[in-house]
N, C-alpha and C positions, 0 to 999 in steps of 0.2 A: 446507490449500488452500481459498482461500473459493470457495463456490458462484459460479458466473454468474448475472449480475443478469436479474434478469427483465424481458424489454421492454416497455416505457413502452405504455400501453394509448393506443391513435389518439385524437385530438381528435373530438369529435360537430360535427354540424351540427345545431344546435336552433332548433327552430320554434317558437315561444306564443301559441298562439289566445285572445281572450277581450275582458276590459275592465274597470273597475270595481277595487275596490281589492284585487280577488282576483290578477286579472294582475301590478300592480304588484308585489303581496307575493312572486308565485311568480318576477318578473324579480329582483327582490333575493338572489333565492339563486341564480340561476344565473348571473347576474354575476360574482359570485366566482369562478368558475372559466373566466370568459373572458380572454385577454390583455389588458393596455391597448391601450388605437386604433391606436397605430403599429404595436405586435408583431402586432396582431390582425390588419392588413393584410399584413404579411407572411407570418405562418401558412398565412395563408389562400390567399397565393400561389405558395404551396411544399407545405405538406403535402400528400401524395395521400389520396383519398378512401379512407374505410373501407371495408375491404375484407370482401365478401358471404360470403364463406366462416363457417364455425360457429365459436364460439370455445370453450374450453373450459367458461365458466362454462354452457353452452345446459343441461347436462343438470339440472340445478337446477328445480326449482319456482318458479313467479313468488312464491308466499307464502312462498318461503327465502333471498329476493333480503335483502342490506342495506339497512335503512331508513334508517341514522345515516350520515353523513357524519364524516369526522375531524374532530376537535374543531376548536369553533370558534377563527380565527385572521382576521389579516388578507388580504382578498382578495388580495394579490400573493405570498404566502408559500403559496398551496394550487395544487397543480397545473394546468395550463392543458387542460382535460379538455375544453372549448368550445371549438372554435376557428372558429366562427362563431354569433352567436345572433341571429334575428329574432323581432319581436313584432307580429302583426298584431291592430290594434285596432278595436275597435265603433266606428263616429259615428254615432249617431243619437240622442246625449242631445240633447235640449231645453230644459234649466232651467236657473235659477240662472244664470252667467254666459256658459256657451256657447249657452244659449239666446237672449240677448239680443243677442250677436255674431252668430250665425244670421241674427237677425231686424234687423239692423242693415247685414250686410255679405253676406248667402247664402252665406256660409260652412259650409265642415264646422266640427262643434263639438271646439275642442279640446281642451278639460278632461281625457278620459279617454288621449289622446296626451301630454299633459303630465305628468301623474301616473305614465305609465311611461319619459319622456325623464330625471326627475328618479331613477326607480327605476334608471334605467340608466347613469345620473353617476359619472363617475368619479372625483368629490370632492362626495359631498351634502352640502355646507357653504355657502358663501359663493352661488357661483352658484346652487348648486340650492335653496337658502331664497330668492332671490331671484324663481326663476322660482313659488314657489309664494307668492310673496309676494300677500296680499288687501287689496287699500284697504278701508278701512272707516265713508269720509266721502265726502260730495261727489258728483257723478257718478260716480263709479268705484266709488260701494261696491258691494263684491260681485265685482268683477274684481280676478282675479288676474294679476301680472304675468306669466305666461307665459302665460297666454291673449292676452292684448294684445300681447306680441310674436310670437307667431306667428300675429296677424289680421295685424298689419302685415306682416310678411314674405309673409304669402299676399295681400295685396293689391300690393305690391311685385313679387312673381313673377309672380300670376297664376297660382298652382298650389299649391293644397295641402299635395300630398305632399312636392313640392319646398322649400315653410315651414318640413315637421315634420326632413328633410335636415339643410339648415343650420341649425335649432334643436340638435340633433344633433348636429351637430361642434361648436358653442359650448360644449356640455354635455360636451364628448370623452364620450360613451354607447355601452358597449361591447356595442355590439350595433345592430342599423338598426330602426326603428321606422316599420310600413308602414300606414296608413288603409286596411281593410279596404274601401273605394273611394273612387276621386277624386271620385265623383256626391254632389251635395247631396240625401241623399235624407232621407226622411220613414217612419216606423216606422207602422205601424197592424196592430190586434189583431182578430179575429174574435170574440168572447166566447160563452160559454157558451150564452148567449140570443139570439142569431143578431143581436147589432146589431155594428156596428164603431166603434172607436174608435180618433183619428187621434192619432199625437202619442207619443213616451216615456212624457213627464210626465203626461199624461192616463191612458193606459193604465196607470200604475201605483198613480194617483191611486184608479183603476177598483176598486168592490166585486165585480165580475165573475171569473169565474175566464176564463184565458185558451185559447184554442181553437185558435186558430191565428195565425199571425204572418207578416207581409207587409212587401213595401217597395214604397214608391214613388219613383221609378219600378223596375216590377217585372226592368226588363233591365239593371240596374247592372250593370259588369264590374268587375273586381280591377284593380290593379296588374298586368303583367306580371311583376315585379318579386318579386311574392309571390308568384304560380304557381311562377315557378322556384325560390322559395326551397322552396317546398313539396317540388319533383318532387326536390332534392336534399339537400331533411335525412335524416339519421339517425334524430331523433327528435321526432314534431310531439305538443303537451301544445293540449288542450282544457279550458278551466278553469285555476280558480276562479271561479265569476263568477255575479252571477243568472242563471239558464238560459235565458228567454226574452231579456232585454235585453241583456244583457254576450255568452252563447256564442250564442244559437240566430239572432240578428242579423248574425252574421256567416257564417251559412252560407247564407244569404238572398242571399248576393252571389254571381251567377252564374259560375260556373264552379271556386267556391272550393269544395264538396260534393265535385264530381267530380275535383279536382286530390287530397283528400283518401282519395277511396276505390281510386283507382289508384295516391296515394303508397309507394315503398318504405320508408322507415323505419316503424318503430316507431310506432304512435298509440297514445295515453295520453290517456283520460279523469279527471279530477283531479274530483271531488265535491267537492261545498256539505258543509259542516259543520254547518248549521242551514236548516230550510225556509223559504220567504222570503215574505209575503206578499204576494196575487193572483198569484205566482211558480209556486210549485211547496209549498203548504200541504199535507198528505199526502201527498205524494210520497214513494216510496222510491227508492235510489238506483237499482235498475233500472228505473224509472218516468221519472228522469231520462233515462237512456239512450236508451228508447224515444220520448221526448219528442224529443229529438234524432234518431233514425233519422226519426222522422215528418218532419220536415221539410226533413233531408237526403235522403232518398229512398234509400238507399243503408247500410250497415253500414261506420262508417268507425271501431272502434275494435278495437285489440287486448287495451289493460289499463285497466282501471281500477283508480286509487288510494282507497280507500275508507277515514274515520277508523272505527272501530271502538272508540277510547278512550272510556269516559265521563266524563263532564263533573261538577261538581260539583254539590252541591245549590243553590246561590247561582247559580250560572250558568243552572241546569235555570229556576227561578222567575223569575229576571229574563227569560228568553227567553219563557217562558211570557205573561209579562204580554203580547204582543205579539204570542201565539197563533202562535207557534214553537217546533218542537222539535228536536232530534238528525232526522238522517236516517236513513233503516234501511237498515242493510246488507244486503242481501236478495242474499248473496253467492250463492246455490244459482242465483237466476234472472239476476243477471249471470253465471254462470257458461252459464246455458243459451243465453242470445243472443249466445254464443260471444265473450264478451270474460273472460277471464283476471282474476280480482280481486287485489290487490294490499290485504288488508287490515291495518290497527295502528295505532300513535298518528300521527295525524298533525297534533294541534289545540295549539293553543296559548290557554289562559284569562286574561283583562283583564276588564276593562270589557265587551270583544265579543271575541268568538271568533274568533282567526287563525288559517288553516295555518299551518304551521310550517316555514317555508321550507326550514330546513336540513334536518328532517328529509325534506321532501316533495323537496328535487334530490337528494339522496341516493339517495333509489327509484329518481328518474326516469334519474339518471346510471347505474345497476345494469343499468337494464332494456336503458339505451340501449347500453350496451357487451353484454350478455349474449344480445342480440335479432341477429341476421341481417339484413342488409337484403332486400327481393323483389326478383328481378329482375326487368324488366317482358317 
């Protein structure tokens, strides 16, 4: 007689905070396990919401969670575990080509919203090499094609959010991609030596270490759009990303802190794999944390994923040159400011150092099924 099948584990609502080509790399592995854009609109119009009760995996330790995912295969051949993913993104880069479209049209910059519409393609081929396409003569050098079309579409509209939308469905992107605010705002840093510096590019340009981090204007709101997405995921992931520019920029956007520390789902902190300069040079991973508490005002994580693998000697030296190194797991003191560590390999070695997508949705997907939701 065979066994009775065991029921299919509910679809998550996932949330991805961040920017930079940390976000991108962590949308690339959770894509995989979203539906294509049509099924995904039906899933999502049918599946009921995961249900708050205990499952059995709770009694487990966060560091006995699986870290590996099933072997790699093609995204339509792996379970549909996502059955809604959003990504909310930093804009407050200033350089290089969204700077100049900034300075050309007051536009939000959309370089780091592009890099994850392309992350979130449902064929990176033909369209998606197109939207990352870079002229490299003429006027244009230095723009890339998707930045060019979604100025024009935001000057077409007249909205932003509504450019990155229908960028969005051209790309079928399984998943919605929301600008951490529709305000054209402007980044500026506090520094160590009590001057300010106004600007991305400047402030990173800065031999200063950073102190503290602002926006102008300081009353920018979110999307509506992302609040709810917030109040109803399963499971919201903060990181990859430089910590000041990429994550701590986005909680600068009023009301997205506190959508975060009243959220029910799961929150997951994702650590830098290498310290970053004027970033977080010294920094241990609960140093990051705490870097983040500070200016979110508030305790908004439950686990953090922390690499723990070492790196090689050739990797240790090139990063050195550039007065970077591994980050330290200082698992004892994220454990004491009551966030759960989740540590093991999570890096991937090249040239520069990746998470390691598959294995880093792998955690994330364990925790997000194994975790309870809060009730409010």
């Amino acid at each position: 007689m065979s066994s009775p099948e065991q029921p299919a584990q509910p679809a998550l609502r996932v949330v991805a905070i961040g920017g930079g080509t940390g976000l991108s790399t962590l949308l690339r592995g959770l894509k995989r396990y979203v539906p294509a854009p049509a099924a995904a609109r039906r899933a999502t119009d049918t599946a009921p919401r995961r249900a708050s009760g205990t499952p059995a995996t709770l009694g487990r330790r966060a560091t006995d969670l699986p870290a590996r995912p099933p072997a790699e295969t093609h995204a339509q051949e792996l379970p549909c575990l996502i059955r809604d993913l959003a990504a909310i993104v930093t804009v407050t880069d200033d350089g290089g080509s969204s700077g100049r479209l900034r300075g050309d049209f007051k536009m939000l910059p959309p370089g780091d919203v592009r890099n994850c519409m392309v992350a979130l393609s449902e064929d990176e081929h033909l369209l998606a090499k197109l939207f990352q396409y870079r002229f490299d003569q003429g006027d244009l050098e230095g723009h890339s094609f998707g930045n060019l079309f979604v100025a024009a579409l935001s000057n077409i509209t007249g909205d932003f959010a509504q450019a990155v939308q229908m960028s969005s469905q051209i790309l079928a992107t399984r998943g919605r991609i929301y600008p951490a605010t529709n305000t054209n705002v402007t980044l500026a840093a506090r520094m160590d030596d009590g001057s300010l510096v106004r600007g991305e590019t400047r402030i990173n340009a800065s031999q200063k270490r950073i102190a503290e981090l602002m926006l102008d204007p300081p009353d920018c709101a979110p999307l509506p759009e992302t609040l709810d997405a917030i109040e109803q995921a399963d499971l919201i992931t903060v990181g990859p990303g430089s910590l000041y520019t990429s994550l701590i920029t986005n909680l600068l956007v009023r009301g997205l802190p506190e959508a975060l520390a009243r959220a029910r789902g799961v929150r997951v902190f994702i650590c830098n794999l290498m310290t970053e300069a004027n970033e977080s040079l010294g920094l241990s991973a609960s140093e990051h944390i705490l870097r983040i508490y500070e200016h979110a005002r508030a305790p908004i994580f439950d686990y953090a994923l922390v690499n723990t693998a070492p790196f090689s000697a050739a990797t240790l030296e090139r990063y050195a040159a550039e007065s970077a190194a591994p980050i330290v797991a200082d698992v004892q003191r994220i454990e004491a400011l009551g966030v759960h560590c989740i540590a093991g390999d999570f890096a991937l070695e090249d040239q520069v150092v990746r998470h390691a997508a598959a294995r880093v949705t792998g955690a994330l997907l364990a925790l997000g099924h194994a975790t309870p939701v809060r009730r409010a």
